[in-house]
C-alpha positions as CSV (number, residue, x, y, z in Angstrom):
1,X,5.8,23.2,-1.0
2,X,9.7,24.0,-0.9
3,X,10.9,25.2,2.7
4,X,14.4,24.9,4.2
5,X,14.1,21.6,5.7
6,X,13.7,19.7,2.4
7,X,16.9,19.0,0.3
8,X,16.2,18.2,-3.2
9,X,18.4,15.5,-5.1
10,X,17.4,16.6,-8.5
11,X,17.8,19.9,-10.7
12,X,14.9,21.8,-10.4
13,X,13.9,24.8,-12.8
14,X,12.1,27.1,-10.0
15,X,11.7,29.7,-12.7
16,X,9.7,28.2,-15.1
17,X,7.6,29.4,-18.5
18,X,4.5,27.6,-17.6
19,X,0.7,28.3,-18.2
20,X,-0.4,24.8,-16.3
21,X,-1.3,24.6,-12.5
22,X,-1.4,21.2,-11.0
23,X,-2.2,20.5,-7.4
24,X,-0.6,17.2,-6.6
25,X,-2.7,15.4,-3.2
26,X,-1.4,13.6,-0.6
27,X,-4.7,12.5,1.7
28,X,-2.8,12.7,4.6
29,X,-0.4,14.8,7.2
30,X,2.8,16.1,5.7
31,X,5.0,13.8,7.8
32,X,3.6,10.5,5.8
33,X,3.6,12.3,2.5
34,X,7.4,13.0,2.7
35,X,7.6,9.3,3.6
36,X,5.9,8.4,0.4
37,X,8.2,6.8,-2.4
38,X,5.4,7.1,-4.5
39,X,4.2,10.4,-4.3
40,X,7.6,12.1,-4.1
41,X,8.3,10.0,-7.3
42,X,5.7,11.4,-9.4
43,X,6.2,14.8,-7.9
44,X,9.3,14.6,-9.2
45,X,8.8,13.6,-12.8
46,X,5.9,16.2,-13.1
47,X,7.8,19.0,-11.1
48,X,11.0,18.6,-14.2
49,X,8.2,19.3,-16.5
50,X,9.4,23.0,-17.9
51,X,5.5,24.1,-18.8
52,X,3.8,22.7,-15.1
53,X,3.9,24.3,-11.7
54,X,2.9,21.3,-9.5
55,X,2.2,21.6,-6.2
56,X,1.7,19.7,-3.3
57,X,-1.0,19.7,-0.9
58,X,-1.4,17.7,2.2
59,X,-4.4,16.9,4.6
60,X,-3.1,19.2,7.2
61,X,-1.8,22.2,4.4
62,X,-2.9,25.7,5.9
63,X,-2.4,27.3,2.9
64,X,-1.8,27.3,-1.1
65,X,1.0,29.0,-3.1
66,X,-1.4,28.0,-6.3
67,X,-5.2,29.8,-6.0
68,X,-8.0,27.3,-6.4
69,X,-9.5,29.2,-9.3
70,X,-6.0,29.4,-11.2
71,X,-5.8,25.4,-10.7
72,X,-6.1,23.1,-14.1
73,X,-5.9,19.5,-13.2
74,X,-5.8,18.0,-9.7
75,X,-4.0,15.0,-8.4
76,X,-4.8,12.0,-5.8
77,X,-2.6,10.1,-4.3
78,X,-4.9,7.1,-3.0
79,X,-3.1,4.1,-0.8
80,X,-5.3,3.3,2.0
81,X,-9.3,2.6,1.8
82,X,-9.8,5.2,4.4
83,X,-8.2,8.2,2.4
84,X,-11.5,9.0,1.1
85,X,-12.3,10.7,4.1
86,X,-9.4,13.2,3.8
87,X,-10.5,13.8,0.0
88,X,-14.0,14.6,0.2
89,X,-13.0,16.8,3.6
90,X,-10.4,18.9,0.6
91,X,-12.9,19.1,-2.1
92,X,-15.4,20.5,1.0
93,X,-12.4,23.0,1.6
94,X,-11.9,23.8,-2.1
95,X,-15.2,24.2,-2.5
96,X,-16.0,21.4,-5.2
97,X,-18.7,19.1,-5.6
98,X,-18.0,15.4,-4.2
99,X,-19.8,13.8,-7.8
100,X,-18.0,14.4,-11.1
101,X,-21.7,14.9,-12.7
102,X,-22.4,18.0,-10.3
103,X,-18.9,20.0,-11.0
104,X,-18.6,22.4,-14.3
105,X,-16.4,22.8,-17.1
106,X,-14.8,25.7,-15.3
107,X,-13.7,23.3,-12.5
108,X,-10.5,22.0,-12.9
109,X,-10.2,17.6,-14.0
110,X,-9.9,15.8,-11.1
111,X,-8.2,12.0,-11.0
112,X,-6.8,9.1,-8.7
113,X,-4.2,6.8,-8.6
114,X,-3.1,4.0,-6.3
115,X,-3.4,0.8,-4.8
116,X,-7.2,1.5,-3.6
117,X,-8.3,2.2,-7.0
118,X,-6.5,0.1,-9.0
119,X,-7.8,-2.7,-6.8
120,X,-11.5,-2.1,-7.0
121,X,-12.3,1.6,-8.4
122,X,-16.2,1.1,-8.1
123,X,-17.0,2.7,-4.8
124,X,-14.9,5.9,-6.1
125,X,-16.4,6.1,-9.8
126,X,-18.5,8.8,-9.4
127,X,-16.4,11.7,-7.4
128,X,-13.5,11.4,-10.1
129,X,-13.2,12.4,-13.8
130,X,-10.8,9.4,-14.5
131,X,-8.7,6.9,-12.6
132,X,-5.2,5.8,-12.9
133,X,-5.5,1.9,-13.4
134,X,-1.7,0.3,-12.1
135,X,1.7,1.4,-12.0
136,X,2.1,5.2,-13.0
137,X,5.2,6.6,-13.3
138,X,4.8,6.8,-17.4
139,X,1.4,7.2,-17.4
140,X,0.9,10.1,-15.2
141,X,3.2,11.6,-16.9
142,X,1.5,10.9,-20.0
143,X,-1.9,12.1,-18.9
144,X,-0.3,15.9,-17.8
145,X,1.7,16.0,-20.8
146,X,-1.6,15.7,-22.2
147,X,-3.8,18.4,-20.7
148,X,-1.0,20.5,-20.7
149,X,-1.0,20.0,-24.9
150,X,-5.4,20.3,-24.9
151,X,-5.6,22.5,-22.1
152,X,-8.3,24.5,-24.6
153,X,-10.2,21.5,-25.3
154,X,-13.6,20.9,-23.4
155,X,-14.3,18.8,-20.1
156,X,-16.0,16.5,-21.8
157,X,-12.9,16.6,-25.3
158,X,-10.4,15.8,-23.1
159,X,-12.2,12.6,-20.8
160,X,-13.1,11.2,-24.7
161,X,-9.1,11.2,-25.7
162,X,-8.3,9.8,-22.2
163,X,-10.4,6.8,-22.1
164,X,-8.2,5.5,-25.2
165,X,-5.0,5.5,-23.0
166,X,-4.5,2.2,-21.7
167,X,-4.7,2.2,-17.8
168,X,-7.4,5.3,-18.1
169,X,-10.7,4.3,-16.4
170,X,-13.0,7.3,-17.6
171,X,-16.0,5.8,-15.5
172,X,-18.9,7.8,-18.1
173,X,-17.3,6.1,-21.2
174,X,-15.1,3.0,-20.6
175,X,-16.0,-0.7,-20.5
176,X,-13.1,-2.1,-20.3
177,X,-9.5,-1.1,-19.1
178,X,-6.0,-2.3,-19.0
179,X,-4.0,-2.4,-15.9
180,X,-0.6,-0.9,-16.8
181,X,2.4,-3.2,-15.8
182,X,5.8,-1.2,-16.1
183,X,9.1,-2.8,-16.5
184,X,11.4,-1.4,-13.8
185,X,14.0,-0.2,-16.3
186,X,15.1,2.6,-12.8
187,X,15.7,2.5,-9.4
188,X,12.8,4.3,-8.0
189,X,14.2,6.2,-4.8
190,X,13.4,9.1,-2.6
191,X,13.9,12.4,-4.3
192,X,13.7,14.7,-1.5
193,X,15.0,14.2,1.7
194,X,13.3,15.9,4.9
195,X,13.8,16.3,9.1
196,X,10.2,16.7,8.8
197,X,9.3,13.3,7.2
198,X,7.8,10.6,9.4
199,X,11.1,8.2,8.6
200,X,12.9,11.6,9.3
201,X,15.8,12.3,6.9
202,X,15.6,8.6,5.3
203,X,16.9,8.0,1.7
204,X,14.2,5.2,0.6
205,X,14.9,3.3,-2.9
206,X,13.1,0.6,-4.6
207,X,15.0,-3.2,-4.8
208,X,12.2,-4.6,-6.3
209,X,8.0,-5.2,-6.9
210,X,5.8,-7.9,-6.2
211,X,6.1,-11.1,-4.6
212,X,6.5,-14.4,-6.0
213,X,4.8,-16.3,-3.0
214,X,1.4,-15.1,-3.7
215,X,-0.3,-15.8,-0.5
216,X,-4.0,-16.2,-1.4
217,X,-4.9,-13.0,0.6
218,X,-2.4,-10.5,-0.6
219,X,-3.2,-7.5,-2.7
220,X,0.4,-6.8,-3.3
221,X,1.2,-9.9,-4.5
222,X,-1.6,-9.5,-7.3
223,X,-1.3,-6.3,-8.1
224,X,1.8,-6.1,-8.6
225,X,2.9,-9.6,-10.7
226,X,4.8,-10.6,-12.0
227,X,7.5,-10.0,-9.4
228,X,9.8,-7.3,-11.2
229,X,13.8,-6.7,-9.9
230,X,16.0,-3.8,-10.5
231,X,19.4,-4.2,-11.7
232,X,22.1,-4.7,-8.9
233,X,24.8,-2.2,-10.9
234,X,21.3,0.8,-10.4
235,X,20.9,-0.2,-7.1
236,X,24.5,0.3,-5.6
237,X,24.7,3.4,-7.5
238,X,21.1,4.4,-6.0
239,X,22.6,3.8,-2.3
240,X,25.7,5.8,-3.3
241,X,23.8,9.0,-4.3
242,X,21.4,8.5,-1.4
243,X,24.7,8.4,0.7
244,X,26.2,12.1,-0.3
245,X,23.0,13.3,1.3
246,X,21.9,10.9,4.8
247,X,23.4,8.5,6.5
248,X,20.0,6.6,6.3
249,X,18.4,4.5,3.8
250,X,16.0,1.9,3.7
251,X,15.0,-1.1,1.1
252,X,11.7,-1.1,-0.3
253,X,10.2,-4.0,-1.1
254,X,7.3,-6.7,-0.7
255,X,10.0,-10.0,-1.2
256,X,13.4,-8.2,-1.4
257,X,15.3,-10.9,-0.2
258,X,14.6,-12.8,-3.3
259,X,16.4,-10.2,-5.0
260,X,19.2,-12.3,-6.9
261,X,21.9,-9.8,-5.7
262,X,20.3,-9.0,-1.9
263,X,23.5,-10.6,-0.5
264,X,25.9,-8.4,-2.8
265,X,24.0,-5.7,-1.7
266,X,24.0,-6.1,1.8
267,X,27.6,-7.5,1.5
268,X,28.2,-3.7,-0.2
269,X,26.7,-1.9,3.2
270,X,28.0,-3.9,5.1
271,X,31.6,-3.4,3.7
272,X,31.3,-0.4,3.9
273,X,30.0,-0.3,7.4
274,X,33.1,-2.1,8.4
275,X,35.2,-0.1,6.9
276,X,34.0,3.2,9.3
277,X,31.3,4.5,7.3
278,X,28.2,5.5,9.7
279,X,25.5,4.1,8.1
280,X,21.7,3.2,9.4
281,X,19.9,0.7,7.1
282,X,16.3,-0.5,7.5
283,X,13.8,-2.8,5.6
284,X,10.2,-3.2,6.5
285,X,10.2,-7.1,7.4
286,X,11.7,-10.4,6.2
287,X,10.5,-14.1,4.9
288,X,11.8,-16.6,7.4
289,X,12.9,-18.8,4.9
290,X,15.5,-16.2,3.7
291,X,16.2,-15.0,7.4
292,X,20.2,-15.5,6.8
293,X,23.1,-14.7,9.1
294,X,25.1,-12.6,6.7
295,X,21.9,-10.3,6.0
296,X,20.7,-10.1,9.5
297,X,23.8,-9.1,10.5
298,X,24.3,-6.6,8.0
299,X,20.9,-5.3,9.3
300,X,22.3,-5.3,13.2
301,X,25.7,-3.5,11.9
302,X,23.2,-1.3,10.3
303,X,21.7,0.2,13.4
304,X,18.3,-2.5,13.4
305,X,17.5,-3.8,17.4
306,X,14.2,-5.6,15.8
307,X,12.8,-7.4,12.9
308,X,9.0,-8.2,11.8
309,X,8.7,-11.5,10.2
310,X,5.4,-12.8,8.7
311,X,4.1,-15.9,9.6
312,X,0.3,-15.3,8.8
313,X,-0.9,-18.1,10.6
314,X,-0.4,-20.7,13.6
315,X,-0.6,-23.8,11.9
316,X,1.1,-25.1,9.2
317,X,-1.8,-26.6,8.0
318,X,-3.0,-22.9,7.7
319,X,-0.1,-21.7,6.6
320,X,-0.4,-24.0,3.3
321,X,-3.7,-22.9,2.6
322,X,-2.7,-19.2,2.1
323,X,0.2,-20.8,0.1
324,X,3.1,-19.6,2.7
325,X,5.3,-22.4,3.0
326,X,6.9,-22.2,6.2
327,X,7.4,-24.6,9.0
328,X,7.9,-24.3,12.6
329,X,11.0,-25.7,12.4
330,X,12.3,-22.7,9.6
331,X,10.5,-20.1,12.6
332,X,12.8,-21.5,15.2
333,X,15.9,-21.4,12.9
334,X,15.2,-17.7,12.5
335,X,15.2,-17.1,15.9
336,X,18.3,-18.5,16.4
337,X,20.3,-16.3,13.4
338,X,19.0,-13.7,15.0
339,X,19.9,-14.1,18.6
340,X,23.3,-15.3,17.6
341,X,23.7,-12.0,14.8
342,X,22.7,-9.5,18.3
343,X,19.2,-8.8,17.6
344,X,17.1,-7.6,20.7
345,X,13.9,-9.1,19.4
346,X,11.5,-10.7,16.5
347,X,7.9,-9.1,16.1
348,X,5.5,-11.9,14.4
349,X,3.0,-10.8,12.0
350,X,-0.3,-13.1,12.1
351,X,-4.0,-12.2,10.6
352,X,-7.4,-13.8,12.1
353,X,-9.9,-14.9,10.5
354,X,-8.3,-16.7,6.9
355,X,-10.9,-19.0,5.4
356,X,-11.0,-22.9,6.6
357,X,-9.4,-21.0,9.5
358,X,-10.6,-22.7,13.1
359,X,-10.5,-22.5,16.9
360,X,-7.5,-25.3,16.4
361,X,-5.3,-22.7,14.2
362,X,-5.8,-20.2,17.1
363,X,-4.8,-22.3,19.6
364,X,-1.8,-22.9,17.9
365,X,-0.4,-19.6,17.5
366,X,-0.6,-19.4,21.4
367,X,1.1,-23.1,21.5
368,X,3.9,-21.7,18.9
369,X,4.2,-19.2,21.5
370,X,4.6,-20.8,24.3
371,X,7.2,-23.0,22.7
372,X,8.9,-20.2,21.6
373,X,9.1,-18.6,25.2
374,X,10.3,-21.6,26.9
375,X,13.5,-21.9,24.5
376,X,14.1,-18.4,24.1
377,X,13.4,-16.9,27.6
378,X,15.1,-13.6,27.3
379,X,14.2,-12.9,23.9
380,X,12.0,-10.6,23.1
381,X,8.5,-12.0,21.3
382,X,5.8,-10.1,20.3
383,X,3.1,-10.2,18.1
384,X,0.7,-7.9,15.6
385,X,-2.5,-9.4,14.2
386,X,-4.9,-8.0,11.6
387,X,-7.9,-9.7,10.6
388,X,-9.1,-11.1,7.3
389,X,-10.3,-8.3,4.9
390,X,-11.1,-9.8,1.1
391,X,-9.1,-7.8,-1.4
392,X,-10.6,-7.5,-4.9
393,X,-8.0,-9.5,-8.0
394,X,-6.8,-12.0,-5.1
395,X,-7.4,-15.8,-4.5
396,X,-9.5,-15.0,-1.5
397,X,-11.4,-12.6,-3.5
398,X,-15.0,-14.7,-3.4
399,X,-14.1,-15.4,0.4
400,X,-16.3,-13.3,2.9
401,X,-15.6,-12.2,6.3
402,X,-16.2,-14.1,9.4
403,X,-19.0,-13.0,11.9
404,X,-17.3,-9.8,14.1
405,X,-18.6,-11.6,17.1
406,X,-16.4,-14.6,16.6
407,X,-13.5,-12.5,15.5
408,X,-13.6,-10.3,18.9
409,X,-13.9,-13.4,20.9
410,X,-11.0,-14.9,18.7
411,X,-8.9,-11.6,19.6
412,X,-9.5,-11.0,22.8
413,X,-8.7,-15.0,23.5
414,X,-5.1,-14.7,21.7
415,X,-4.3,-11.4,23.5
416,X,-5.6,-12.8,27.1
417,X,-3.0,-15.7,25.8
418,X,-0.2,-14.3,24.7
419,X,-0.3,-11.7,28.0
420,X,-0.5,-14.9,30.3
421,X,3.2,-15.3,28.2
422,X,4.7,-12.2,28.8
423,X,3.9,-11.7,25.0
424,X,2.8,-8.4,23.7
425,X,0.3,-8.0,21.2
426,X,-1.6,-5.7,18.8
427,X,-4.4,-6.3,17.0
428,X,-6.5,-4.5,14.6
429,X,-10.0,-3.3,15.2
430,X,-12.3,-6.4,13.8
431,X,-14.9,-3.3,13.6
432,X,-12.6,-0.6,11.4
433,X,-11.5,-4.0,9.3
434,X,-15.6,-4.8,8.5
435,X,-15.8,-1.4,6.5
436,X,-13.1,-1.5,5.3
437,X,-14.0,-4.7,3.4
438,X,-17.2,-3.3,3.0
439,X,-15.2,-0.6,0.6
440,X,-12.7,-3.1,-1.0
441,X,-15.2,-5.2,-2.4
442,X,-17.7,-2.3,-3.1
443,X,-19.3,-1.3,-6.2
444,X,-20.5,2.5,-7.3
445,X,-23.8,2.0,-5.3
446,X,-21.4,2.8,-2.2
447,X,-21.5,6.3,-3.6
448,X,-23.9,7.9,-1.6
449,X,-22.7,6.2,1.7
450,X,-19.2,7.1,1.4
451,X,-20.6,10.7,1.5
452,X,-22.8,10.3,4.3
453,X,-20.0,8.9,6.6
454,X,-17.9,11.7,5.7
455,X,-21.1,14.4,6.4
456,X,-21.7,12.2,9.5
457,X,-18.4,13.0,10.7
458,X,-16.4,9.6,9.7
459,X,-15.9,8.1,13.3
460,X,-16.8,4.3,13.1
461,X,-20.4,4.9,14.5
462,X,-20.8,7.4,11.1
463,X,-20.3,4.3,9.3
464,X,-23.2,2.1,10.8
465,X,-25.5,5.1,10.9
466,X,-24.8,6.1,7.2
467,X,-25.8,2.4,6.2
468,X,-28.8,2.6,8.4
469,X,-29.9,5.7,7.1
470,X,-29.5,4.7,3.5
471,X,-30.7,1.2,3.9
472,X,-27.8,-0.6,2.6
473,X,-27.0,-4.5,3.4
474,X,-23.9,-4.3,3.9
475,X,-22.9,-7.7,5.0
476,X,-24.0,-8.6,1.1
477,X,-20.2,-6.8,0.7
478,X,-18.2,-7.8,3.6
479,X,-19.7,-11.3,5.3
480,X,-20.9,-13.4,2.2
481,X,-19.2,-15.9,0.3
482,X,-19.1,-15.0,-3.6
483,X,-19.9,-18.0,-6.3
484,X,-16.9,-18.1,-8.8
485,X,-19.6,-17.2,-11.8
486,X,-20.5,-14.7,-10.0
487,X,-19.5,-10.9,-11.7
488,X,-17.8,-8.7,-9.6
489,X,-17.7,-5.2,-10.0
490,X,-14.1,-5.0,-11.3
491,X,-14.2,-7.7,-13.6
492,X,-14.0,-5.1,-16.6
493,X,-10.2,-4.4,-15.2
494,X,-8.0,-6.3,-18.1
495,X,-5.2,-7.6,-15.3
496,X,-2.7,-10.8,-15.6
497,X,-3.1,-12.8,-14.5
498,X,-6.4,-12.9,-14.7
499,X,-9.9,-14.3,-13.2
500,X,-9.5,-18.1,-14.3
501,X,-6.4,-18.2,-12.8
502,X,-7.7,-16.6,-9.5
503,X,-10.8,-19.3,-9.1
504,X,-8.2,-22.2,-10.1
505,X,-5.2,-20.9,-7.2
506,X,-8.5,-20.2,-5.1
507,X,-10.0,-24.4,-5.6
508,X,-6.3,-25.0,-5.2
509,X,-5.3,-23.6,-2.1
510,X,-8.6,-24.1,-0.8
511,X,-8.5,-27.9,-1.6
512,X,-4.9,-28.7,0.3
């Protein structure tokens, strides 16, 4: 939807020769969808088609330009595990059938793309006609350009020629499918810029994609490798046409400090920050071990008060097993660039629950803390902790969760702790983070429950009363340790670098 708050940074053709509606979904409120590089990427690419009206539609959307019935291919934008609530409660509202099998010809093809499904696409297989399997600038693209071109041809026609696209997982006919890996040959950046956007009127731009440290837990390390960089040269120019629109922009990135050129970059804001331009720049977090004083500075001069650095765990014993390299002695460094560059304070980013983890690596993180507090008494410390969820194609992959018992008592001692301290701290439901495994390690017999939380109202007690109901064990998902022989479910995903290489970093890391 186009209204006056949005400014455009392309040349759109609003009077198009088109016979090709595409409703392009965000499962979620318009705020985070115009926050979404993504999304607003691939809108893009599809809206400068000259034969496709695309448009979008959000989880709080009152209305449609497009009529359902007039609709030819439909869209999903799917990031978060929990989105499938928001899509089933849109098909309800369209009036489509949740399973694939139960909707007609006449109904328009409906598909997914994103990290959930590109992940583990199992629990999903039977409410979409295809999936998009890795990165998908070219290849959505290359799937509308093709239903635009066989719009005549059958349901069942056009699902055949998909499945021979690599990255295309047509669940009734493939056995196998390629992740797609894409060379970032562009800057990837945010193509309309909105007061109504969560990060309101934010230019966001893509430095790079992946991360080279590849701690044992981390889906975006894995998904994502190898670890891709764009060039410096489309980078400045990226910021420069962001500037002629916002004063604010943020980096993108899971490792962008290891960026070759991050400190020419930063030295470019930063000169021109000195030099009287009002500029506000922002990145999500940084690695301690690249916490230097001519970026943090540059971040301070930028308009940043805090920072979030990740330390995953207490110990460095700990810390080795997920492969983060990082020693106490790097932390307190860290602290110190950034009291002396004028930061107000540093927000830690830990996770409960790691395997070999034990009541000794929890105690530390409250030990780290207290040394921290007593050196740096008017700095501000505080702290966010998730708990251990196994990702599918990761290290940690055959690793289940630890009892919820254990994990509540292991929360509720860290924030008793860290209060005692003065230290604030947030932690993630240990309940919401059990289903949540339950679906990333899913497989297609998750089908039926998916819909009965939704029809049950999806509130966490709809979850445990769905798998009562249905009789499903779900601890076999989300508590039990996997044998390395064992198949998973998305084991027929062709990814680099592959399964052996998983089970040998896993004995690896496991082993130090």
């Amino acid at each position: 939807m186009n209204n006056q708050s949005e400014k455009f940074l392309y040349e759109r053709n609003i009077n198009k020769n088109y016979d090709f509606n595409m409703w392009f979904v965000f499962p979620g409120p318009e705020a985070f969808a115009l926050s979404s590089l993504g999304y607003l990427w691939l809108y893009r690419a599809i809206d400068m088609m000259e034969d496709v009206n695309i448009e979008r539609v959000y989880s709080d959307s009152k209305t449609t330009h497009i009529m359902r019935d007039k609709v030819d291919l439909i869209g999903f934008s799917f990031t978060f595990d929990m989105d499938f609530l928001h899509i089933f409660s849109f098909l309800e509202k369209n009036k489509l059938h949740f399973k694939s099998c139960e909707r007609s010809d006449a109904d328009p093809l409906i598909f997914a793309g994103g990290p959930v499904v590109t992940s583990n696409p199992e629990p999903y297989k039977n409410i979409f006609d295809f999936l998009v399997i890795g990165d998908g600038e070219d290849l959505n693209l290359d799937v509308v350009r093709f239903c635009v071109e066989n719009k005549n041809l059958t349901k069942a026609q056009k699902l055949q020629q998909l499945s021979k696209m690599n990255g295309i997982y047509v669940p009734k006919i493939s056995d196998k499918v390629v992740k797609v890996t894409k060379k970032l040959s562009e800057c990837i950046y945010t193509p309309i810029i909105s007061e109504n956007a969560f990060f309101k009127n934010t230019f966001i731009l893509e430095v790079e994609r992946g991360c080279a440290n590849r701690c044992g837990f981390c889906l975006a390390s894995y998904m994502n490798m190898p670890i891709r960089f764009v060039d410096y040269e489309k980078i400045i120019e990226t910021i420069d046409l962001g500037l002629k629109h916002t004063n604010k922009i943020a980096l993108l990135g899971a490792q962008i400090t290891a960026h070759p050129d991050f400190n020419k970059i930063c030295k470019y804001v930063g000169d021109k920050i000195k030099n009287g331009e009002n500029i506000e720049m922002g990145i999500s977090s940084l690695r301690v071990d690249s916490f230097t004083p001519e970026i943090v500075q540059t971040l301070v001069d930028a308009g940043q008060k805090n920072l979030t650095l990740a330390i995953e765990a207490g110990s460095e014993r700990l810390r080795r097993v997920i492969n983060k390299h990082l020693s106490e002695d790097q932390i307190f460094k860290a602290i110190d660039v950034a009291r002396a560059c004028g930061l107000h304070g540093l927000k830690f980013y830990g996770m409960i629950g790691l395997p070999t983890e034990t009541w000794e690596d929890i105690e530390e993180i409250v030990n780290l803390s207290r040394r921290i507090k007593s050196k740096y008494k008017s700095f501000d410390i505080s702290f966010g902790f998730s708990t251990f969820v196994p990702k599918a194609n990761t290290p940690f992959q055959w690793f289940g969760r630890e009892d919820e018992k254990e994990l509540e008592k292991k929360s509720n001692y860290l924030r008793k702790e860290l209060h005692k301290l003065g230290i604030q701290s947030v932690i993630s439901s240990a309940k919401w983070d059990y289903w949540q495994a339950l679906l990333s390690r899913g497989d297609e017999n998750l089908t039926d429950f998916i819909i009965e939380v939704y029809t049950q109202g999806g509130k966490l007690g709809a979850f445990k009363k769905s798998a009562k109901l249905l009789g499903l064990n779900t601890d076999y998902y989300v508590t039990q340790n996997y044998l390395y022989d064992k198949i998973l479910p998305w084991d027929f995903i062709e990814t680099m670098p592959g399964k052996e290489f998983l089970i040998k970093e896993c004995q690896r890391l496991i082993n130090l």
